[in-house]
py3Dmol code that shows the C-alpha trace and the ligand (Angstrom):
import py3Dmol

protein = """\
ATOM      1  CA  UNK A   1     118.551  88.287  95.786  1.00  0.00           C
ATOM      2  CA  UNK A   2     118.296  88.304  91.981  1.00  0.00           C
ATOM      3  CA  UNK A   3     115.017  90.178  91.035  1.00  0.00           C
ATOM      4  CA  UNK A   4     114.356  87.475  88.274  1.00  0.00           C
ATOM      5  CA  UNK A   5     113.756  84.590  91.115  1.00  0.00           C
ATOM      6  CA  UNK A   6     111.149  86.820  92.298  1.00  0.00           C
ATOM      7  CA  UNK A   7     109.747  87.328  89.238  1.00  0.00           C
ATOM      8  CA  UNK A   8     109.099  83.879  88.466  1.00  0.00           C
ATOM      9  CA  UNK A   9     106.241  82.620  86.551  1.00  0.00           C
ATOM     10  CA  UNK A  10     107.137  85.545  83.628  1.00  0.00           C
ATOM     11  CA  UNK A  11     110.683  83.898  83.234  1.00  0.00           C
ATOM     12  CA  UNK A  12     109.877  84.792  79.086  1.00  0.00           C
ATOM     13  CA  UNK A  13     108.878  87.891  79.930  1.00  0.00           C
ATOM     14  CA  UNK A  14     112.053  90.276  79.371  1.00  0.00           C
ATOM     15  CA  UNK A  15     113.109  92.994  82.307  1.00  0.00           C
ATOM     16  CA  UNK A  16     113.791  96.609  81.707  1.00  0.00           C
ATOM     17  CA  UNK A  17     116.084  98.456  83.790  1.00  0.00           C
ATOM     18  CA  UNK A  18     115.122 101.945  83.704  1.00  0.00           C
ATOM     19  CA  UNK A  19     117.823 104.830  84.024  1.00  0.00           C
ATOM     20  CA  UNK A  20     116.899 104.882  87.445  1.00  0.00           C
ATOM     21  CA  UNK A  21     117.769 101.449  88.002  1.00  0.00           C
ATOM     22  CA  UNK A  22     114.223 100.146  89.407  1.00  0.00           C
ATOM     23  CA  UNK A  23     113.015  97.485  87.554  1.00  0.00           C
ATOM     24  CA  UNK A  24     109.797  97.118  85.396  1.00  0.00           C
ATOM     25  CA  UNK A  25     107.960  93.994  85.051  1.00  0.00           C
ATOM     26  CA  UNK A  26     104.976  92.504  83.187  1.00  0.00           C
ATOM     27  CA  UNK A  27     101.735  92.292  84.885  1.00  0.00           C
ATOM     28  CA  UNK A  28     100.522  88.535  85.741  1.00  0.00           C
ATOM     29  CA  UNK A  29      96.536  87.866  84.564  1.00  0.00           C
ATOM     30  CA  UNK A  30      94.070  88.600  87.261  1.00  0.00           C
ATOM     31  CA  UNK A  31      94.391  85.115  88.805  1.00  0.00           C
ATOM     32  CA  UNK A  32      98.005  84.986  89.458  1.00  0.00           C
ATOM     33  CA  UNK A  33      99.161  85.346  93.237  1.00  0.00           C
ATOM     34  CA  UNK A  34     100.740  88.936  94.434  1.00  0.00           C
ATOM     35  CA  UNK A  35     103.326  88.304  96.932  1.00  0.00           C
ATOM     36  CA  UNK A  36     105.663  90.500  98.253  1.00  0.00           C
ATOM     37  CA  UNK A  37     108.960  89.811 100.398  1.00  0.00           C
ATOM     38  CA  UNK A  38     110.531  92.714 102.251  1.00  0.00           C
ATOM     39  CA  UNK A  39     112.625  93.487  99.810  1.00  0.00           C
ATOM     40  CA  UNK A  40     111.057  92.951  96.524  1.00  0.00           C
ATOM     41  CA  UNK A  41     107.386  92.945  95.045  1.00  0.00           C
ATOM     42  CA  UNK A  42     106.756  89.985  92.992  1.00  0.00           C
ATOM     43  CA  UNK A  43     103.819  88.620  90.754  1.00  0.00           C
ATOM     44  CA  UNK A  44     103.361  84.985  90.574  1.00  0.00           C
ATOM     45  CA  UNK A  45     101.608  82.867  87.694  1.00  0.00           C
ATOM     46  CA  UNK A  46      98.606  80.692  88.503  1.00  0.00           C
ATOM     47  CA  UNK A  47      98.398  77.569  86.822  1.00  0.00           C
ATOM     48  CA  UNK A  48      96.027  78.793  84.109  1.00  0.00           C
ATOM     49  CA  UNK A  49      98.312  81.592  83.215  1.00  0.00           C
ATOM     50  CA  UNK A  50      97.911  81.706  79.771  1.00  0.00           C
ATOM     51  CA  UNK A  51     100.780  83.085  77.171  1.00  0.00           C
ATOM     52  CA  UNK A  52      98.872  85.882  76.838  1.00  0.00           C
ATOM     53  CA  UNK A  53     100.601  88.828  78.832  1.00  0.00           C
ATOM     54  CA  UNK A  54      97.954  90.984  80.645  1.00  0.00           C
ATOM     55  CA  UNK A  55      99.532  94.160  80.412  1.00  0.00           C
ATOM     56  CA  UNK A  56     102.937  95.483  80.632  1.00  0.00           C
ATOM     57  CA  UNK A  57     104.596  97.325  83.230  1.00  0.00           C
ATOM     58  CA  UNK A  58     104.756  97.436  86.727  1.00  0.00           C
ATOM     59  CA  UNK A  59     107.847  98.951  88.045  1.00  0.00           C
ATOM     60  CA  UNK A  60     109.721  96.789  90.706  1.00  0.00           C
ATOM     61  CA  UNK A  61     111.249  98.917  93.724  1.00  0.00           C
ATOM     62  CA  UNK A  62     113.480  98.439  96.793  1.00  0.00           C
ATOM     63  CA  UNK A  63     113.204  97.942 100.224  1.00  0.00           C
ATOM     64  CA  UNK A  64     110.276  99.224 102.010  1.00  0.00           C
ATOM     65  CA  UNK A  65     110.980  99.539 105.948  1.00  0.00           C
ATOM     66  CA  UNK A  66     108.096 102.069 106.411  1.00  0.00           C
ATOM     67  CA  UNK A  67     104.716 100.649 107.291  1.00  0.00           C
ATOM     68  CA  UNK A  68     102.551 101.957 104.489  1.00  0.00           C
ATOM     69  CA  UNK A  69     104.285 100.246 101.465  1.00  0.00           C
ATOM     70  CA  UNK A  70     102.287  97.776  99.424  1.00  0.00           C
ATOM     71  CA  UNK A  71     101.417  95.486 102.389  1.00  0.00           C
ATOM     72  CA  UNK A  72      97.607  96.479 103.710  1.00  0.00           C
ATOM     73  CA  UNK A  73      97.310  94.207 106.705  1.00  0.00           C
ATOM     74  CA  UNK A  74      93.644  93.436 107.625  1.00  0.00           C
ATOM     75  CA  UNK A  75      93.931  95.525 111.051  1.00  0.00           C
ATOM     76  CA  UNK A  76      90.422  96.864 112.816  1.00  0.00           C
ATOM     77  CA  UNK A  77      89.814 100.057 114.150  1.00  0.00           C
ATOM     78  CA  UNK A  78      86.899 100.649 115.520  1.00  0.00           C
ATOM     79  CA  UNK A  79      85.242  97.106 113.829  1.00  0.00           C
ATOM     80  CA  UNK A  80      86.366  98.643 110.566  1.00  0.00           C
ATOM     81  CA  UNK A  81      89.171  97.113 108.231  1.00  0.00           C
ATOM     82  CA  UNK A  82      91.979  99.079 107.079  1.00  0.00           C
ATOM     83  CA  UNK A  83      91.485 100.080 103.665  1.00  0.00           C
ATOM     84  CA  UNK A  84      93.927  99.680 100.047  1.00  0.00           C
ATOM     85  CA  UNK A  85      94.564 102.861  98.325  1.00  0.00           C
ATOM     86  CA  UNK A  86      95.511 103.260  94.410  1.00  0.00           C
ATOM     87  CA  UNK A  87      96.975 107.356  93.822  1.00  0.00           C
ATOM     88  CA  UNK A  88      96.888 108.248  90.219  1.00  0.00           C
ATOM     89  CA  UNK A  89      99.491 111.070  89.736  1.00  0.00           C
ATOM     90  CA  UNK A  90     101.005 113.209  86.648  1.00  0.00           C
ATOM     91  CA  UNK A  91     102.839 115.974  88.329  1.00  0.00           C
ATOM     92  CA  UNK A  92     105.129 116.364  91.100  1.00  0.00           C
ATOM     93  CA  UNK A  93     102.401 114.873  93.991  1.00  0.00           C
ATOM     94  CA  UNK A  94     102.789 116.319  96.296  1.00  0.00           C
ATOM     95  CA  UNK A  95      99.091 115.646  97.702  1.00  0.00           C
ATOM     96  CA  UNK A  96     100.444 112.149  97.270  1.00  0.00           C
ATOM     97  CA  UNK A  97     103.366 112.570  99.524  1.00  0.00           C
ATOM     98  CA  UNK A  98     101.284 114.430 102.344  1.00  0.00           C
ATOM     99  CA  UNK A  99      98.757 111.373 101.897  1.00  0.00           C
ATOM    100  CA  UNK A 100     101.567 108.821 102.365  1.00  0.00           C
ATOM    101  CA  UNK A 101     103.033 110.706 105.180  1.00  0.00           C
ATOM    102  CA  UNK A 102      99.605 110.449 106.651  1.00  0.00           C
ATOM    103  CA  UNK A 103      99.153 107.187 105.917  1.00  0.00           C
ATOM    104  CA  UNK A 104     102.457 105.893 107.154  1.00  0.00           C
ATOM    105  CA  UNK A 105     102.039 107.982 110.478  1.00  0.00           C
ATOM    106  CA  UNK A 106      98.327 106.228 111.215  1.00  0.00           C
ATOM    107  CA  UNK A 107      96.515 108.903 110.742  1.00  0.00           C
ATOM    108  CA  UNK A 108      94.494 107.621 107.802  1.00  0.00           C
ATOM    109  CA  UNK A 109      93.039 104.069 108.390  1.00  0.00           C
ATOM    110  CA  UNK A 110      94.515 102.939 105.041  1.00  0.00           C
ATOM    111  CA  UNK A 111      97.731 101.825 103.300  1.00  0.00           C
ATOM    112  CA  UNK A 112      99.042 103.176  99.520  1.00  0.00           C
ATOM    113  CA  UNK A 113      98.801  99.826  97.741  1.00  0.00           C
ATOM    114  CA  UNK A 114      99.755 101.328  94.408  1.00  0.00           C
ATOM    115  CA  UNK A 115     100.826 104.414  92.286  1.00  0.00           C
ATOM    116  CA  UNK A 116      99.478 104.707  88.412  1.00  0.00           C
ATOM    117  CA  UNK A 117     100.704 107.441  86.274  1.00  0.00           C
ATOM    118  CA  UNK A 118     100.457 108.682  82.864  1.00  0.00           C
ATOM    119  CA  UNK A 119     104.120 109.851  83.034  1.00  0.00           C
ATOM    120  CA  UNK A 120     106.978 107.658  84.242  1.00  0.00           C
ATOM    121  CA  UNK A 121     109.166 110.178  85.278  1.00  0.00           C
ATOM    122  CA  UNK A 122     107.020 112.425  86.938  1.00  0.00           C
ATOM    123  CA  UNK A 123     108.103 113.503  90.566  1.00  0.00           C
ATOM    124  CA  UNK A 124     104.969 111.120  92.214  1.00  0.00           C
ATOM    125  CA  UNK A 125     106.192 108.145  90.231  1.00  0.00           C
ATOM    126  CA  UNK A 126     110.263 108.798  91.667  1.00  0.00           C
ATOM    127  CA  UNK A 127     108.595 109.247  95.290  1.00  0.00           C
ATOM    128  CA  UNK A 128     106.424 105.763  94.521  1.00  0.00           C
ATOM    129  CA  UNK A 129     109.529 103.998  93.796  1.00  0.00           C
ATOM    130  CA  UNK A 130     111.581 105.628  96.364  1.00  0.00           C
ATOM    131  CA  UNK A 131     109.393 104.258  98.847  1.00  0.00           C
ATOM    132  CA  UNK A 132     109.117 100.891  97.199  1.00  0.00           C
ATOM    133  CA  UNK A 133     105.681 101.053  95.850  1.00  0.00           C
ATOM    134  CA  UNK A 134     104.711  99.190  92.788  1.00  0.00           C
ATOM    135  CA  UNK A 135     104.423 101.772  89.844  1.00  0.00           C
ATOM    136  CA  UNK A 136     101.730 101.132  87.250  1.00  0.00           C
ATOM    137  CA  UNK A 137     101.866 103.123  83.900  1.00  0.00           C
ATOM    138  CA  UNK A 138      98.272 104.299  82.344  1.00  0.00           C
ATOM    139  CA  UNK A 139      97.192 104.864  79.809  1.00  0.00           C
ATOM    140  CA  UNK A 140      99.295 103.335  76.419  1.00  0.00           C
ATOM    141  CA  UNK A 141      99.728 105.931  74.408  1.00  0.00           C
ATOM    142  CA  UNK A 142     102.528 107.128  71.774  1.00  0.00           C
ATOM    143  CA  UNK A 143     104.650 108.889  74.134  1.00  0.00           C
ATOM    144  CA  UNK A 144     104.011 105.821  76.465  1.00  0.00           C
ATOM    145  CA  UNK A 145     103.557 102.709  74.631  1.00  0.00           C
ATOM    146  CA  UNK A 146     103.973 100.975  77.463  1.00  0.00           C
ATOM    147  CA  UNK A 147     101.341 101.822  79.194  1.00  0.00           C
ATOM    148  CA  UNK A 148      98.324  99.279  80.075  1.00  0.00           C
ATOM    149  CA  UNK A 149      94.916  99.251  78.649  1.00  0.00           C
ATOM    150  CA  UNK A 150      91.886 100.260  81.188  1.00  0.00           C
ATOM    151  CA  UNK A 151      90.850  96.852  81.322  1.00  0.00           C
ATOM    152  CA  UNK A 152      94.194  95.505  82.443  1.00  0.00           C
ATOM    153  CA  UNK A 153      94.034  98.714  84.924  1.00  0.00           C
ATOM    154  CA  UNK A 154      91.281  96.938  86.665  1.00  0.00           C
ATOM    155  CA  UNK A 155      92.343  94.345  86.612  1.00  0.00           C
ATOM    156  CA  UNK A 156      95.386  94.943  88.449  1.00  0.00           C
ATOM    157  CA  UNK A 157      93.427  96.994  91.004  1.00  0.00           C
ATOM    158  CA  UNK A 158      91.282  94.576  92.050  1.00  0.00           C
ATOM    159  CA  UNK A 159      93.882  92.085  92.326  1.00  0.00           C
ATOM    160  CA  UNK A 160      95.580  94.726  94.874  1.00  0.00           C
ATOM    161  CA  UNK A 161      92.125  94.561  96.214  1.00  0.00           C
ATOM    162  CA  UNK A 162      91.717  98.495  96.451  1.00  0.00           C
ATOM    163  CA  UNK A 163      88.675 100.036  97.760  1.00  0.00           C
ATOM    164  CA  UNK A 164      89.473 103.591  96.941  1.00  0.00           C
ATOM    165  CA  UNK A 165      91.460 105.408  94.052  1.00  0.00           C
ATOM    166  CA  UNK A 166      92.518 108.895  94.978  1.00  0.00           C
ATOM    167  CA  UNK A 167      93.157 111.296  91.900  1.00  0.00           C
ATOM    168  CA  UNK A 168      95.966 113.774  92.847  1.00  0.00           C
ATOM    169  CA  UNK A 169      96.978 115.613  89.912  1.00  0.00           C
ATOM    170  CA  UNK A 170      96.513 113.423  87.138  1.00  0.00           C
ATOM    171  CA  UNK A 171      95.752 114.917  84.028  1.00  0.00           C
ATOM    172  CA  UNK A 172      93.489 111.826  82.179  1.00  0.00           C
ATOM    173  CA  UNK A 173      90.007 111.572  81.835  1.00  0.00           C
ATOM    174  CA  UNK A 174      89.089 108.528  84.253  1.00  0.00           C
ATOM    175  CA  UNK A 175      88.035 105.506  81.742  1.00  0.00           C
ATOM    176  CA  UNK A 176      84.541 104.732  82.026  1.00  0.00           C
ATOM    177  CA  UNK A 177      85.380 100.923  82.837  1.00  0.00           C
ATOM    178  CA  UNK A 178      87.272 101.799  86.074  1.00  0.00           C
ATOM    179  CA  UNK A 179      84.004 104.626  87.142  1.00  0.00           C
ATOM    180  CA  UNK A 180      81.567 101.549  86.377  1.00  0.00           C
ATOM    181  CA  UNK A 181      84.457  99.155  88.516  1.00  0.00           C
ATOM    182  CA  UNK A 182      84.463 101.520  91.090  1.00  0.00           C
ATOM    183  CA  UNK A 183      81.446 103.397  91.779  1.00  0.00           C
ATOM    184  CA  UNK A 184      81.434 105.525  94.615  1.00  0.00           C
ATOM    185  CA  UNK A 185      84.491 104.820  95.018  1.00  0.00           C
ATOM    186  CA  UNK A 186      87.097 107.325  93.032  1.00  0.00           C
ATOM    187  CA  UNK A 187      87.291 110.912  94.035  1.00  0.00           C
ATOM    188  CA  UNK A 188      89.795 113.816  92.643  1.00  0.00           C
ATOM    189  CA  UNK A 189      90.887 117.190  94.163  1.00  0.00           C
ATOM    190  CA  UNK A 190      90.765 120.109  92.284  1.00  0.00           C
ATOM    191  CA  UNK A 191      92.463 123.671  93.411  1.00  0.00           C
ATOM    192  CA  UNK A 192      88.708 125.574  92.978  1.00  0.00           C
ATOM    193  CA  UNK A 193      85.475 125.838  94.283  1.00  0.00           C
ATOM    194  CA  UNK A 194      83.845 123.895  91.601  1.00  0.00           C
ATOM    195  CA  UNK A 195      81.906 124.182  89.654  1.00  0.00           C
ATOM    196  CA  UNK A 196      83.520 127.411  89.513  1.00  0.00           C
ATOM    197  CA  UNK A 197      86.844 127.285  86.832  1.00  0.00           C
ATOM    198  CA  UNK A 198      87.075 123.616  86.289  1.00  0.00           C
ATOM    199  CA  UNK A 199      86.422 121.206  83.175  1.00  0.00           C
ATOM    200  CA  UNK A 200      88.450 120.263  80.209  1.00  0.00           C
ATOM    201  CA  UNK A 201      91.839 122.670  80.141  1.00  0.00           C
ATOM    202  CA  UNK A 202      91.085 124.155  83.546  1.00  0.00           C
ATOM    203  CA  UNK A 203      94.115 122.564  85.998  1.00  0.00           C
ATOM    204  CA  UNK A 204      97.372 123.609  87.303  1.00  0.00           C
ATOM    205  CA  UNK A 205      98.226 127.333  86.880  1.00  0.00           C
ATOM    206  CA  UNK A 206      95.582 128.553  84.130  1.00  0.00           C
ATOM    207  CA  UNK A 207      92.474 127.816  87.070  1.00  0.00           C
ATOM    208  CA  UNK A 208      94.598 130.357  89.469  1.00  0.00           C
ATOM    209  CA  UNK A 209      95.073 132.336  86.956  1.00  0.00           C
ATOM    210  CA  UNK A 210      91.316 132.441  85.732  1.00  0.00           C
ATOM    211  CA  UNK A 211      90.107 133.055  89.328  1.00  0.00           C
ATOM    212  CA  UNK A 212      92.424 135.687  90.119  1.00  0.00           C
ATOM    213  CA  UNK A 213      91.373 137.257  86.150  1.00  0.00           C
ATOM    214  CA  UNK A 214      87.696 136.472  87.447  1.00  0.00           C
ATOM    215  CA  UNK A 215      88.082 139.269  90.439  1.00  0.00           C
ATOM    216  CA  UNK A 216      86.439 136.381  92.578  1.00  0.00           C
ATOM    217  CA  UNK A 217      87.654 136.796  96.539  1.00  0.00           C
ATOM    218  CA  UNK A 218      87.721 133.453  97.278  1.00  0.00           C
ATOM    219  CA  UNK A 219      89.074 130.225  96.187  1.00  0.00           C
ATOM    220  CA  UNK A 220      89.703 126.836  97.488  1.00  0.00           C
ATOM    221  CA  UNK A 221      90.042 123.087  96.467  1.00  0.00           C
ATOM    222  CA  UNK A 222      87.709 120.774  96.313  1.00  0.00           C
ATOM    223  CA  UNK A 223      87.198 117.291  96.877  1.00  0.00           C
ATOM    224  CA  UNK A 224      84.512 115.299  94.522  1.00  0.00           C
ATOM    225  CA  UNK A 225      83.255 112.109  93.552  1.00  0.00           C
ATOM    226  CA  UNK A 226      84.686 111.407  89.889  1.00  0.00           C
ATOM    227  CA  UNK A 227      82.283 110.363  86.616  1.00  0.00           C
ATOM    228  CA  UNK A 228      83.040 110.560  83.220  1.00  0.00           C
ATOM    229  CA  UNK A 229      83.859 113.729  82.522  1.00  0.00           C
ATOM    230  CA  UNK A 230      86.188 116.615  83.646  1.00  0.00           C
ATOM    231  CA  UNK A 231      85.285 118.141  87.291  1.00  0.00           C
ATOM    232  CA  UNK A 232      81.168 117.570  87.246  1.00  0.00           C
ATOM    233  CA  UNK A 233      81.166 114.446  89.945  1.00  0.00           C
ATOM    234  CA  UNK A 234      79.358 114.860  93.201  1.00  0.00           C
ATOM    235  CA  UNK A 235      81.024 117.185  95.702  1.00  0.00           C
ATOM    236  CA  UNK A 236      82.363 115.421  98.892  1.00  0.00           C
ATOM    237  CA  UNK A 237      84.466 118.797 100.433  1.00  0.00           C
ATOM    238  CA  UNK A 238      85.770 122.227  99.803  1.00  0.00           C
ATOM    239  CA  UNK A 239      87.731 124.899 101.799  1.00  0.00           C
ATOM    240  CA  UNK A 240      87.542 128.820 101.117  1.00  0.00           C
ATOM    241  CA  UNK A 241      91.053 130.346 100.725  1.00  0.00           C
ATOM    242  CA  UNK A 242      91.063 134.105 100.078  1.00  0.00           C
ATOM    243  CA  UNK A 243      92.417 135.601  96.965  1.00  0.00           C
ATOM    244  CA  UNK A 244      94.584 138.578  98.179  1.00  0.00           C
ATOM    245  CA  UNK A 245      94.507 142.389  96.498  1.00  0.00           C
ATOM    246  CA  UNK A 246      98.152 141.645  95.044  1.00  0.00           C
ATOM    247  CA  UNK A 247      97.990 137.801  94.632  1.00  0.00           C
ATOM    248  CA  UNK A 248      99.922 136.504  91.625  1.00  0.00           C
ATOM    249  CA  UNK A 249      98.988 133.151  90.136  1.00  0.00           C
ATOM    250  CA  UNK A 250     101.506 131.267  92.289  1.00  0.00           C
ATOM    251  CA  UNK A 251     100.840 133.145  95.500  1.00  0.00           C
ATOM    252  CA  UNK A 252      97.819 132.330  95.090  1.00  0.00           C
ATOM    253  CA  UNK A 253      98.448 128.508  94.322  1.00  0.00           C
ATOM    254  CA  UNK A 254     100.692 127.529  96.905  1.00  0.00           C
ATOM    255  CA  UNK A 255      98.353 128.921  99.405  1.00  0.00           C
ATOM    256  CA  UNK A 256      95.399 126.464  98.189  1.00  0.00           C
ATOM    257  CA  UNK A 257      97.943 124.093  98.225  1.00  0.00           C
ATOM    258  CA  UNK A 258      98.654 123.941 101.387  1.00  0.00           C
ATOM    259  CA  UNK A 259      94.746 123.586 102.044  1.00  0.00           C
ATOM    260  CA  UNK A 260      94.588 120.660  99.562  1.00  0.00           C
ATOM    261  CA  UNK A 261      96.939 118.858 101.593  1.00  0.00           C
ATOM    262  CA  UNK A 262      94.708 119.398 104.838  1.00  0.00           C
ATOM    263  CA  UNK A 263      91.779 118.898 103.397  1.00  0.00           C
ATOM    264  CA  UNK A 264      92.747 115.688 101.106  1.00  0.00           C
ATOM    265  CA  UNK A 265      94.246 114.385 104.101  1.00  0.00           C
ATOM    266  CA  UNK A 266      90.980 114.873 106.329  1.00  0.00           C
ATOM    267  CA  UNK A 267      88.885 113.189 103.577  1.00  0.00           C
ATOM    268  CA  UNK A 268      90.647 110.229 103.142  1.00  0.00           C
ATOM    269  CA  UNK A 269      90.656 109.758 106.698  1.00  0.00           C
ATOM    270  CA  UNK A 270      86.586 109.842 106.496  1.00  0.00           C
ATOM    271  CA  UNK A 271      86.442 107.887 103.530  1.00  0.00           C
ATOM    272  CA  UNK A 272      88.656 105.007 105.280  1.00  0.00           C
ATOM    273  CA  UNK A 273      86.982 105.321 108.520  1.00  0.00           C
ATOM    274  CA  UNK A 274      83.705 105.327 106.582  1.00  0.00           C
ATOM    275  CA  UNK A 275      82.043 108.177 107.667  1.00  0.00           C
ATOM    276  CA  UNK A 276      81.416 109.244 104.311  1.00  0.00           C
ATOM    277  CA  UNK A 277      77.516 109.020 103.980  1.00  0.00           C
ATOM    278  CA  UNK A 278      74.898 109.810 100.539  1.00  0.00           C
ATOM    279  CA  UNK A 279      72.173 111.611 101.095  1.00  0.00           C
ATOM    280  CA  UNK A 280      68.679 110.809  99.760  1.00  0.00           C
ATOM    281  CA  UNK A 281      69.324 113.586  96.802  1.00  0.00           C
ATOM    282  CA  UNK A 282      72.576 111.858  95.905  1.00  0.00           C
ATOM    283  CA  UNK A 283      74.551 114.167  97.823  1.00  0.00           C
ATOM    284  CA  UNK A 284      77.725 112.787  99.765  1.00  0.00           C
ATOM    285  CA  UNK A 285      78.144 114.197 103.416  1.00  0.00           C
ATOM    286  CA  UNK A 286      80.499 113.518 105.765  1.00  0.00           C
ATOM    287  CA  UNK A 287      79.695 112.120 109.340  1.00  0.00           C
ATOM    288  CA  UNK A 288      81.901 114.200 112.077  1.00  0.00           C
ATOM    289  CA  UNK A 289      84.074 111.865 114.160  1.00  0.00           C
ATOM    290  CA  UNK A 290      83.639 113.679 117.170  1.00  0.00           C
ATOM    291  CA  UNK A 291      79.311 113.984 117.511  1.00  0.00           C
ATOM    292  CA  UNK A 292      78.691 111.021 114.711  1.00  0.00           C
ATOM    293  CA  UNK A 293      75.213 113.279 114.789  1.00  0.00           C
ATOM    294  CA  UNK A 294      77.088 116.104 112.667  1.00  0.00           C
ATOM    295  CA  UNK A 295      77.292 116.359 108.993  1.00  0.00           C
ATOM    296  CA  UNK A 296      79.285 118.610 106.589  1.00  0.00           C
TER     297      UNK A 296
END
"""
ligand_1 = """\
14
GRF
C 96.756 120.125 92.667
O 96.636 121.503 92.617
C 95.417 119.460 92.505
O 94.364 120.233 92.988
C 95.293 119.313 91.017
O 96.589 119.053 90.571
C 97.536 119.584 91.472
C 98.464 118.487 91.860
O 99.536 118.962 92.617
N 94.330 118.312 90.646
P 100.571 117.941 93.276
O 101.146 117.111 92.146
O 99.828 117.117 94.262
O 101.600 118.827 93.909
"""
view = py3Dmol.view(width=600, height=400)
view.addModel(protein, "pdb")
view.setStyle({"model": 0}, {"cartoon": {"style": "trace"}})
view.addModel(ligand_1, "xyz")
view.setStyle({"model": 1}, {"stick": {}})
view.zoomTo()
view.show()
């Protein structure tokens, strides 16, 4: 079927075909219907669309036989709905592979509703489309000028309906309408034991490097709530990995790595299952699954 039938309602609106041969599309305004066939993702006008064009570009994928996808069906477990996740990537994701993997094998109560990136071609973005996800590009900026604005941003989320974005690896500061859109509601890994080595600079290689510079024994990611600046949200998790004798920066890395992806994984899982609890202080915990009277 020609992507332009499913596309209807933005008939004006021109199509881009990428080098990669997806194909981006113009965002409807918040009140337009999202439907989605098997094969193809499509936004439909309401009546009131107005000429205005929300925002710009969603990418438009391929056939999706796997269950995750951009379908969240309304399915109970345990009295509690299935949740809609957005992943915001920059890098290669692979936190948002092992999260889709989970996802897709039932292990998190939750389906990947979106992917929004800051970089079109990064690995994440290829996997999103790959596996038929809708592809959102944030923030506009010179290198990307065809980005969307934060307001369009969440917009789109909400019409996706998503109850939790997942940072994994993207390298913006969070716009302060999405935190006040979404409070609670947004968390980010990051590959120390904040508030050790993070803030503004501190990511990828440079915080292994720092830690293994600091003579510090341990390491680990962890998991926070996000606000409006770099690494200082509420902490939800963290794991202890030990920095060996001889480590070198990427030793060192893929082995919290590899503990990211557990731990991620586990948290989501909570977070869907909603198990994640606030303490009177402010303090997230998390309620065990097995003895619901154990916190950590
Ligand atoms: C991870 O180390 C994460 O802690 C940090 O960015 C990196 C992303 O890696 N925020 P990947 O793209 O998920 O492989």
């Amino acid at each position: 079927m020609e992507v332009q039938h499913l596309l209807s309602g933005f008939c004006s609106t021109p199509l881009i075909r990428n080098p990669k041969t997806q194909f981006f599309a113009r965002l409807p305004n918040p009140c337009a219907s999202f439907a989605q066939s098997q094969k193809w993702v499509s936004f439909k006008a309401c009546p009131c669309n107005s000429q205005r064009a929300l925002s710009r570009k969603v990418v438009e994928c391929r056939s999706n036989t796997e269950r995750s996808g951009a379908i969240a069906s309304d399915d109970l477990r345990n009295g509690i709905r299935r949740k809609k996740l957005a992943v915001f990537v920059s890098g290669g994701g692979s936190n948002f592979r092992s999260i889709h993997e989970a996802c897709v094998r039932g292990l998190i109560h939750g389906d990947i509703v979106v992917l929004v990136t800051n970089k079109q071609g990064c690995g994440g973005a290829d996997y999103a489309r790959d596996k038929g996800l809708p592809v959102v590009l944030f923030p506009k900026t010179k290198k990307e000028p065809d980005g969307i604005s934060p307001i369009d941003l969440v917009a789109v989320l909400r019409k996706l309906e998503v109850d939790f974005v997942l940072l994994a690896g993207y390298l913006q500061l969070i716009p302060v309408e999405l935190i006040q859109a979404y409070p609670r509601s947004i968390v980010n890994i990051h590959p120390s034991l904040l508030p050790a080595f993070g803030g503004k600079g501190n990511y990828g290689m440079r915080v292994h490097k720092a830690v293994i510079a600091s003579g510090a024994r341990y390491t680990g990611p962890t998991i926070h709530f996000v606000d409006e600046h770099y690494d200082t949200g509420r902490i939800l998790a963290q794991r202890v990995v030990p920095v060996l004798a001889n480590d070198t920066a990427e030793e060192l890395a893929a082995r919290v790595l590899r503990e990211e992806h557990r731990l991620y994984v586990e948290v989501i899982t909570a977070l869907c299952e909603e198990r994640v609890v606030w303490r009177e202080d402010g303090v997230p915990i998390i309620r065990s699954k097995e003895n619901p009277n154990e916190y950590s």
